[in-house]
C-alpha positions, -999 to +999 in steps of 0.1 A: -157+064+016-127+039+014-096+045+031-066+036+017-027+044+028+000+051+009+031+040+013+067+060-004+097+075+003+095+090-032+075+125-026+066+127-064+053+090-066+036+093-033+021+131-050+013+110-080-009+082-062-028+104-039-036+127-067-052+096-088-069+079-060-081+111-041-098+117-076-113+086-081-130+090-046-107+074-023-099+089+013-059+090+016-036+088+044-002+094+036+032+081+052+067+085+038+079+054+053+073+018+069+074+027+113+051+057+101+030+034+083+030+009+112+025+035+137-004+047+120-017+015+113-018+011+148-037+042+157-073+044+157-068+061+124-059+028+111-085+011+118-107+025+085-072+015+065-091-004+038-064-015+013-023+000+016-005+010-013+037+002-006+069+010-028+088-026-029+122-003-025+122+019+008+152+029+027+161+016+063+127-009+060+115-027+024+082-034+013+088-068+023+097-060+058+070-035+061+046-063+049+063-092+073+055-068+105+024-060+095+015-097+095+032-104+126+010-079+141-019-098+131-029-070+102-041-090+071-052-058+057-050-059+020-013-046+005-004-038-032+031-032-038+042-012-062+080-019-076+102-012-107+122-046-101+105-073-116+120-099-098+110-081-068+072-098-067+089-134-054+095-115-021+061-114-015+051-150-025+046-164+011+023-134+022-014-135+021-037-106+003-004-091-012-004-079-047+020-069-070+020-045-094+052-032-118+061+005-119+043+022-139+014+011-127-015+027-149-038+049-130-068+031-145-051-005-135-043+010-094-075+025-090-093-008-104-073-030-074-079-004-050-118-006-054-122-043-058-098-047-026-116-019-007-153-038-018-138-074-002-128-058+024-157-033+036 
């Protein structure tokens, strides 16, 4: 079963996500912000991370941030980001396997980019 980790400060958005990618089959870990992601990622537990799922807007660290450390670490695991700001996806621009999506992001359309990135990636 693919793993995939969510990413959101937001507890209904992050409710929201697992809900819709738990159904479609997905396993889910959850973190409500970037150093729990990072930690985690870090972890054994991380290690069966197939694709992360990020908000663009997080207090104290960004998506972008979040997605900047990860790659210093040496992570290239794949990352969607998620974001109401349209303007938000030029952030992102210099990152490898880094997707954006805009808010709302249609169940049907997440759980589509989820399995294709969890298929290149397992």
């Amino acid at each position: 079963m693919p793993t995939v980790l969510l990413v959101d400060d937001s507890p209904v958005q992050m409710a929201a996500r697992q809900a819709v990618l738990s159904n479609a089959g997905f396993t889910v870990l959850i973190a409500t912000n970037a150093q729990i992601a990072l930690t985690l990622l870090r972890s054994p537990s991380g290690k069966i991370v197939h694709t992360v799922v990020t908000d663009h807007m997080m207090p104290q660290v960004d998506g972008a941030e979040f997605v900047r450390l990860l790659r210093a670490e040496g992570n290239h695991v794949p990352v969607i980001v998620v974001s109401g700001l349209p303007n938000a996806d030029a952030e992102y621009q210099d990152f490898d396997n880094v997707y954006f999506r805009l808010k709302p992001c249609s169940p049907p359309d997440l759980i589509h980019l989820v399995h294709e990135l969890t298929k290149a990636a397992s």
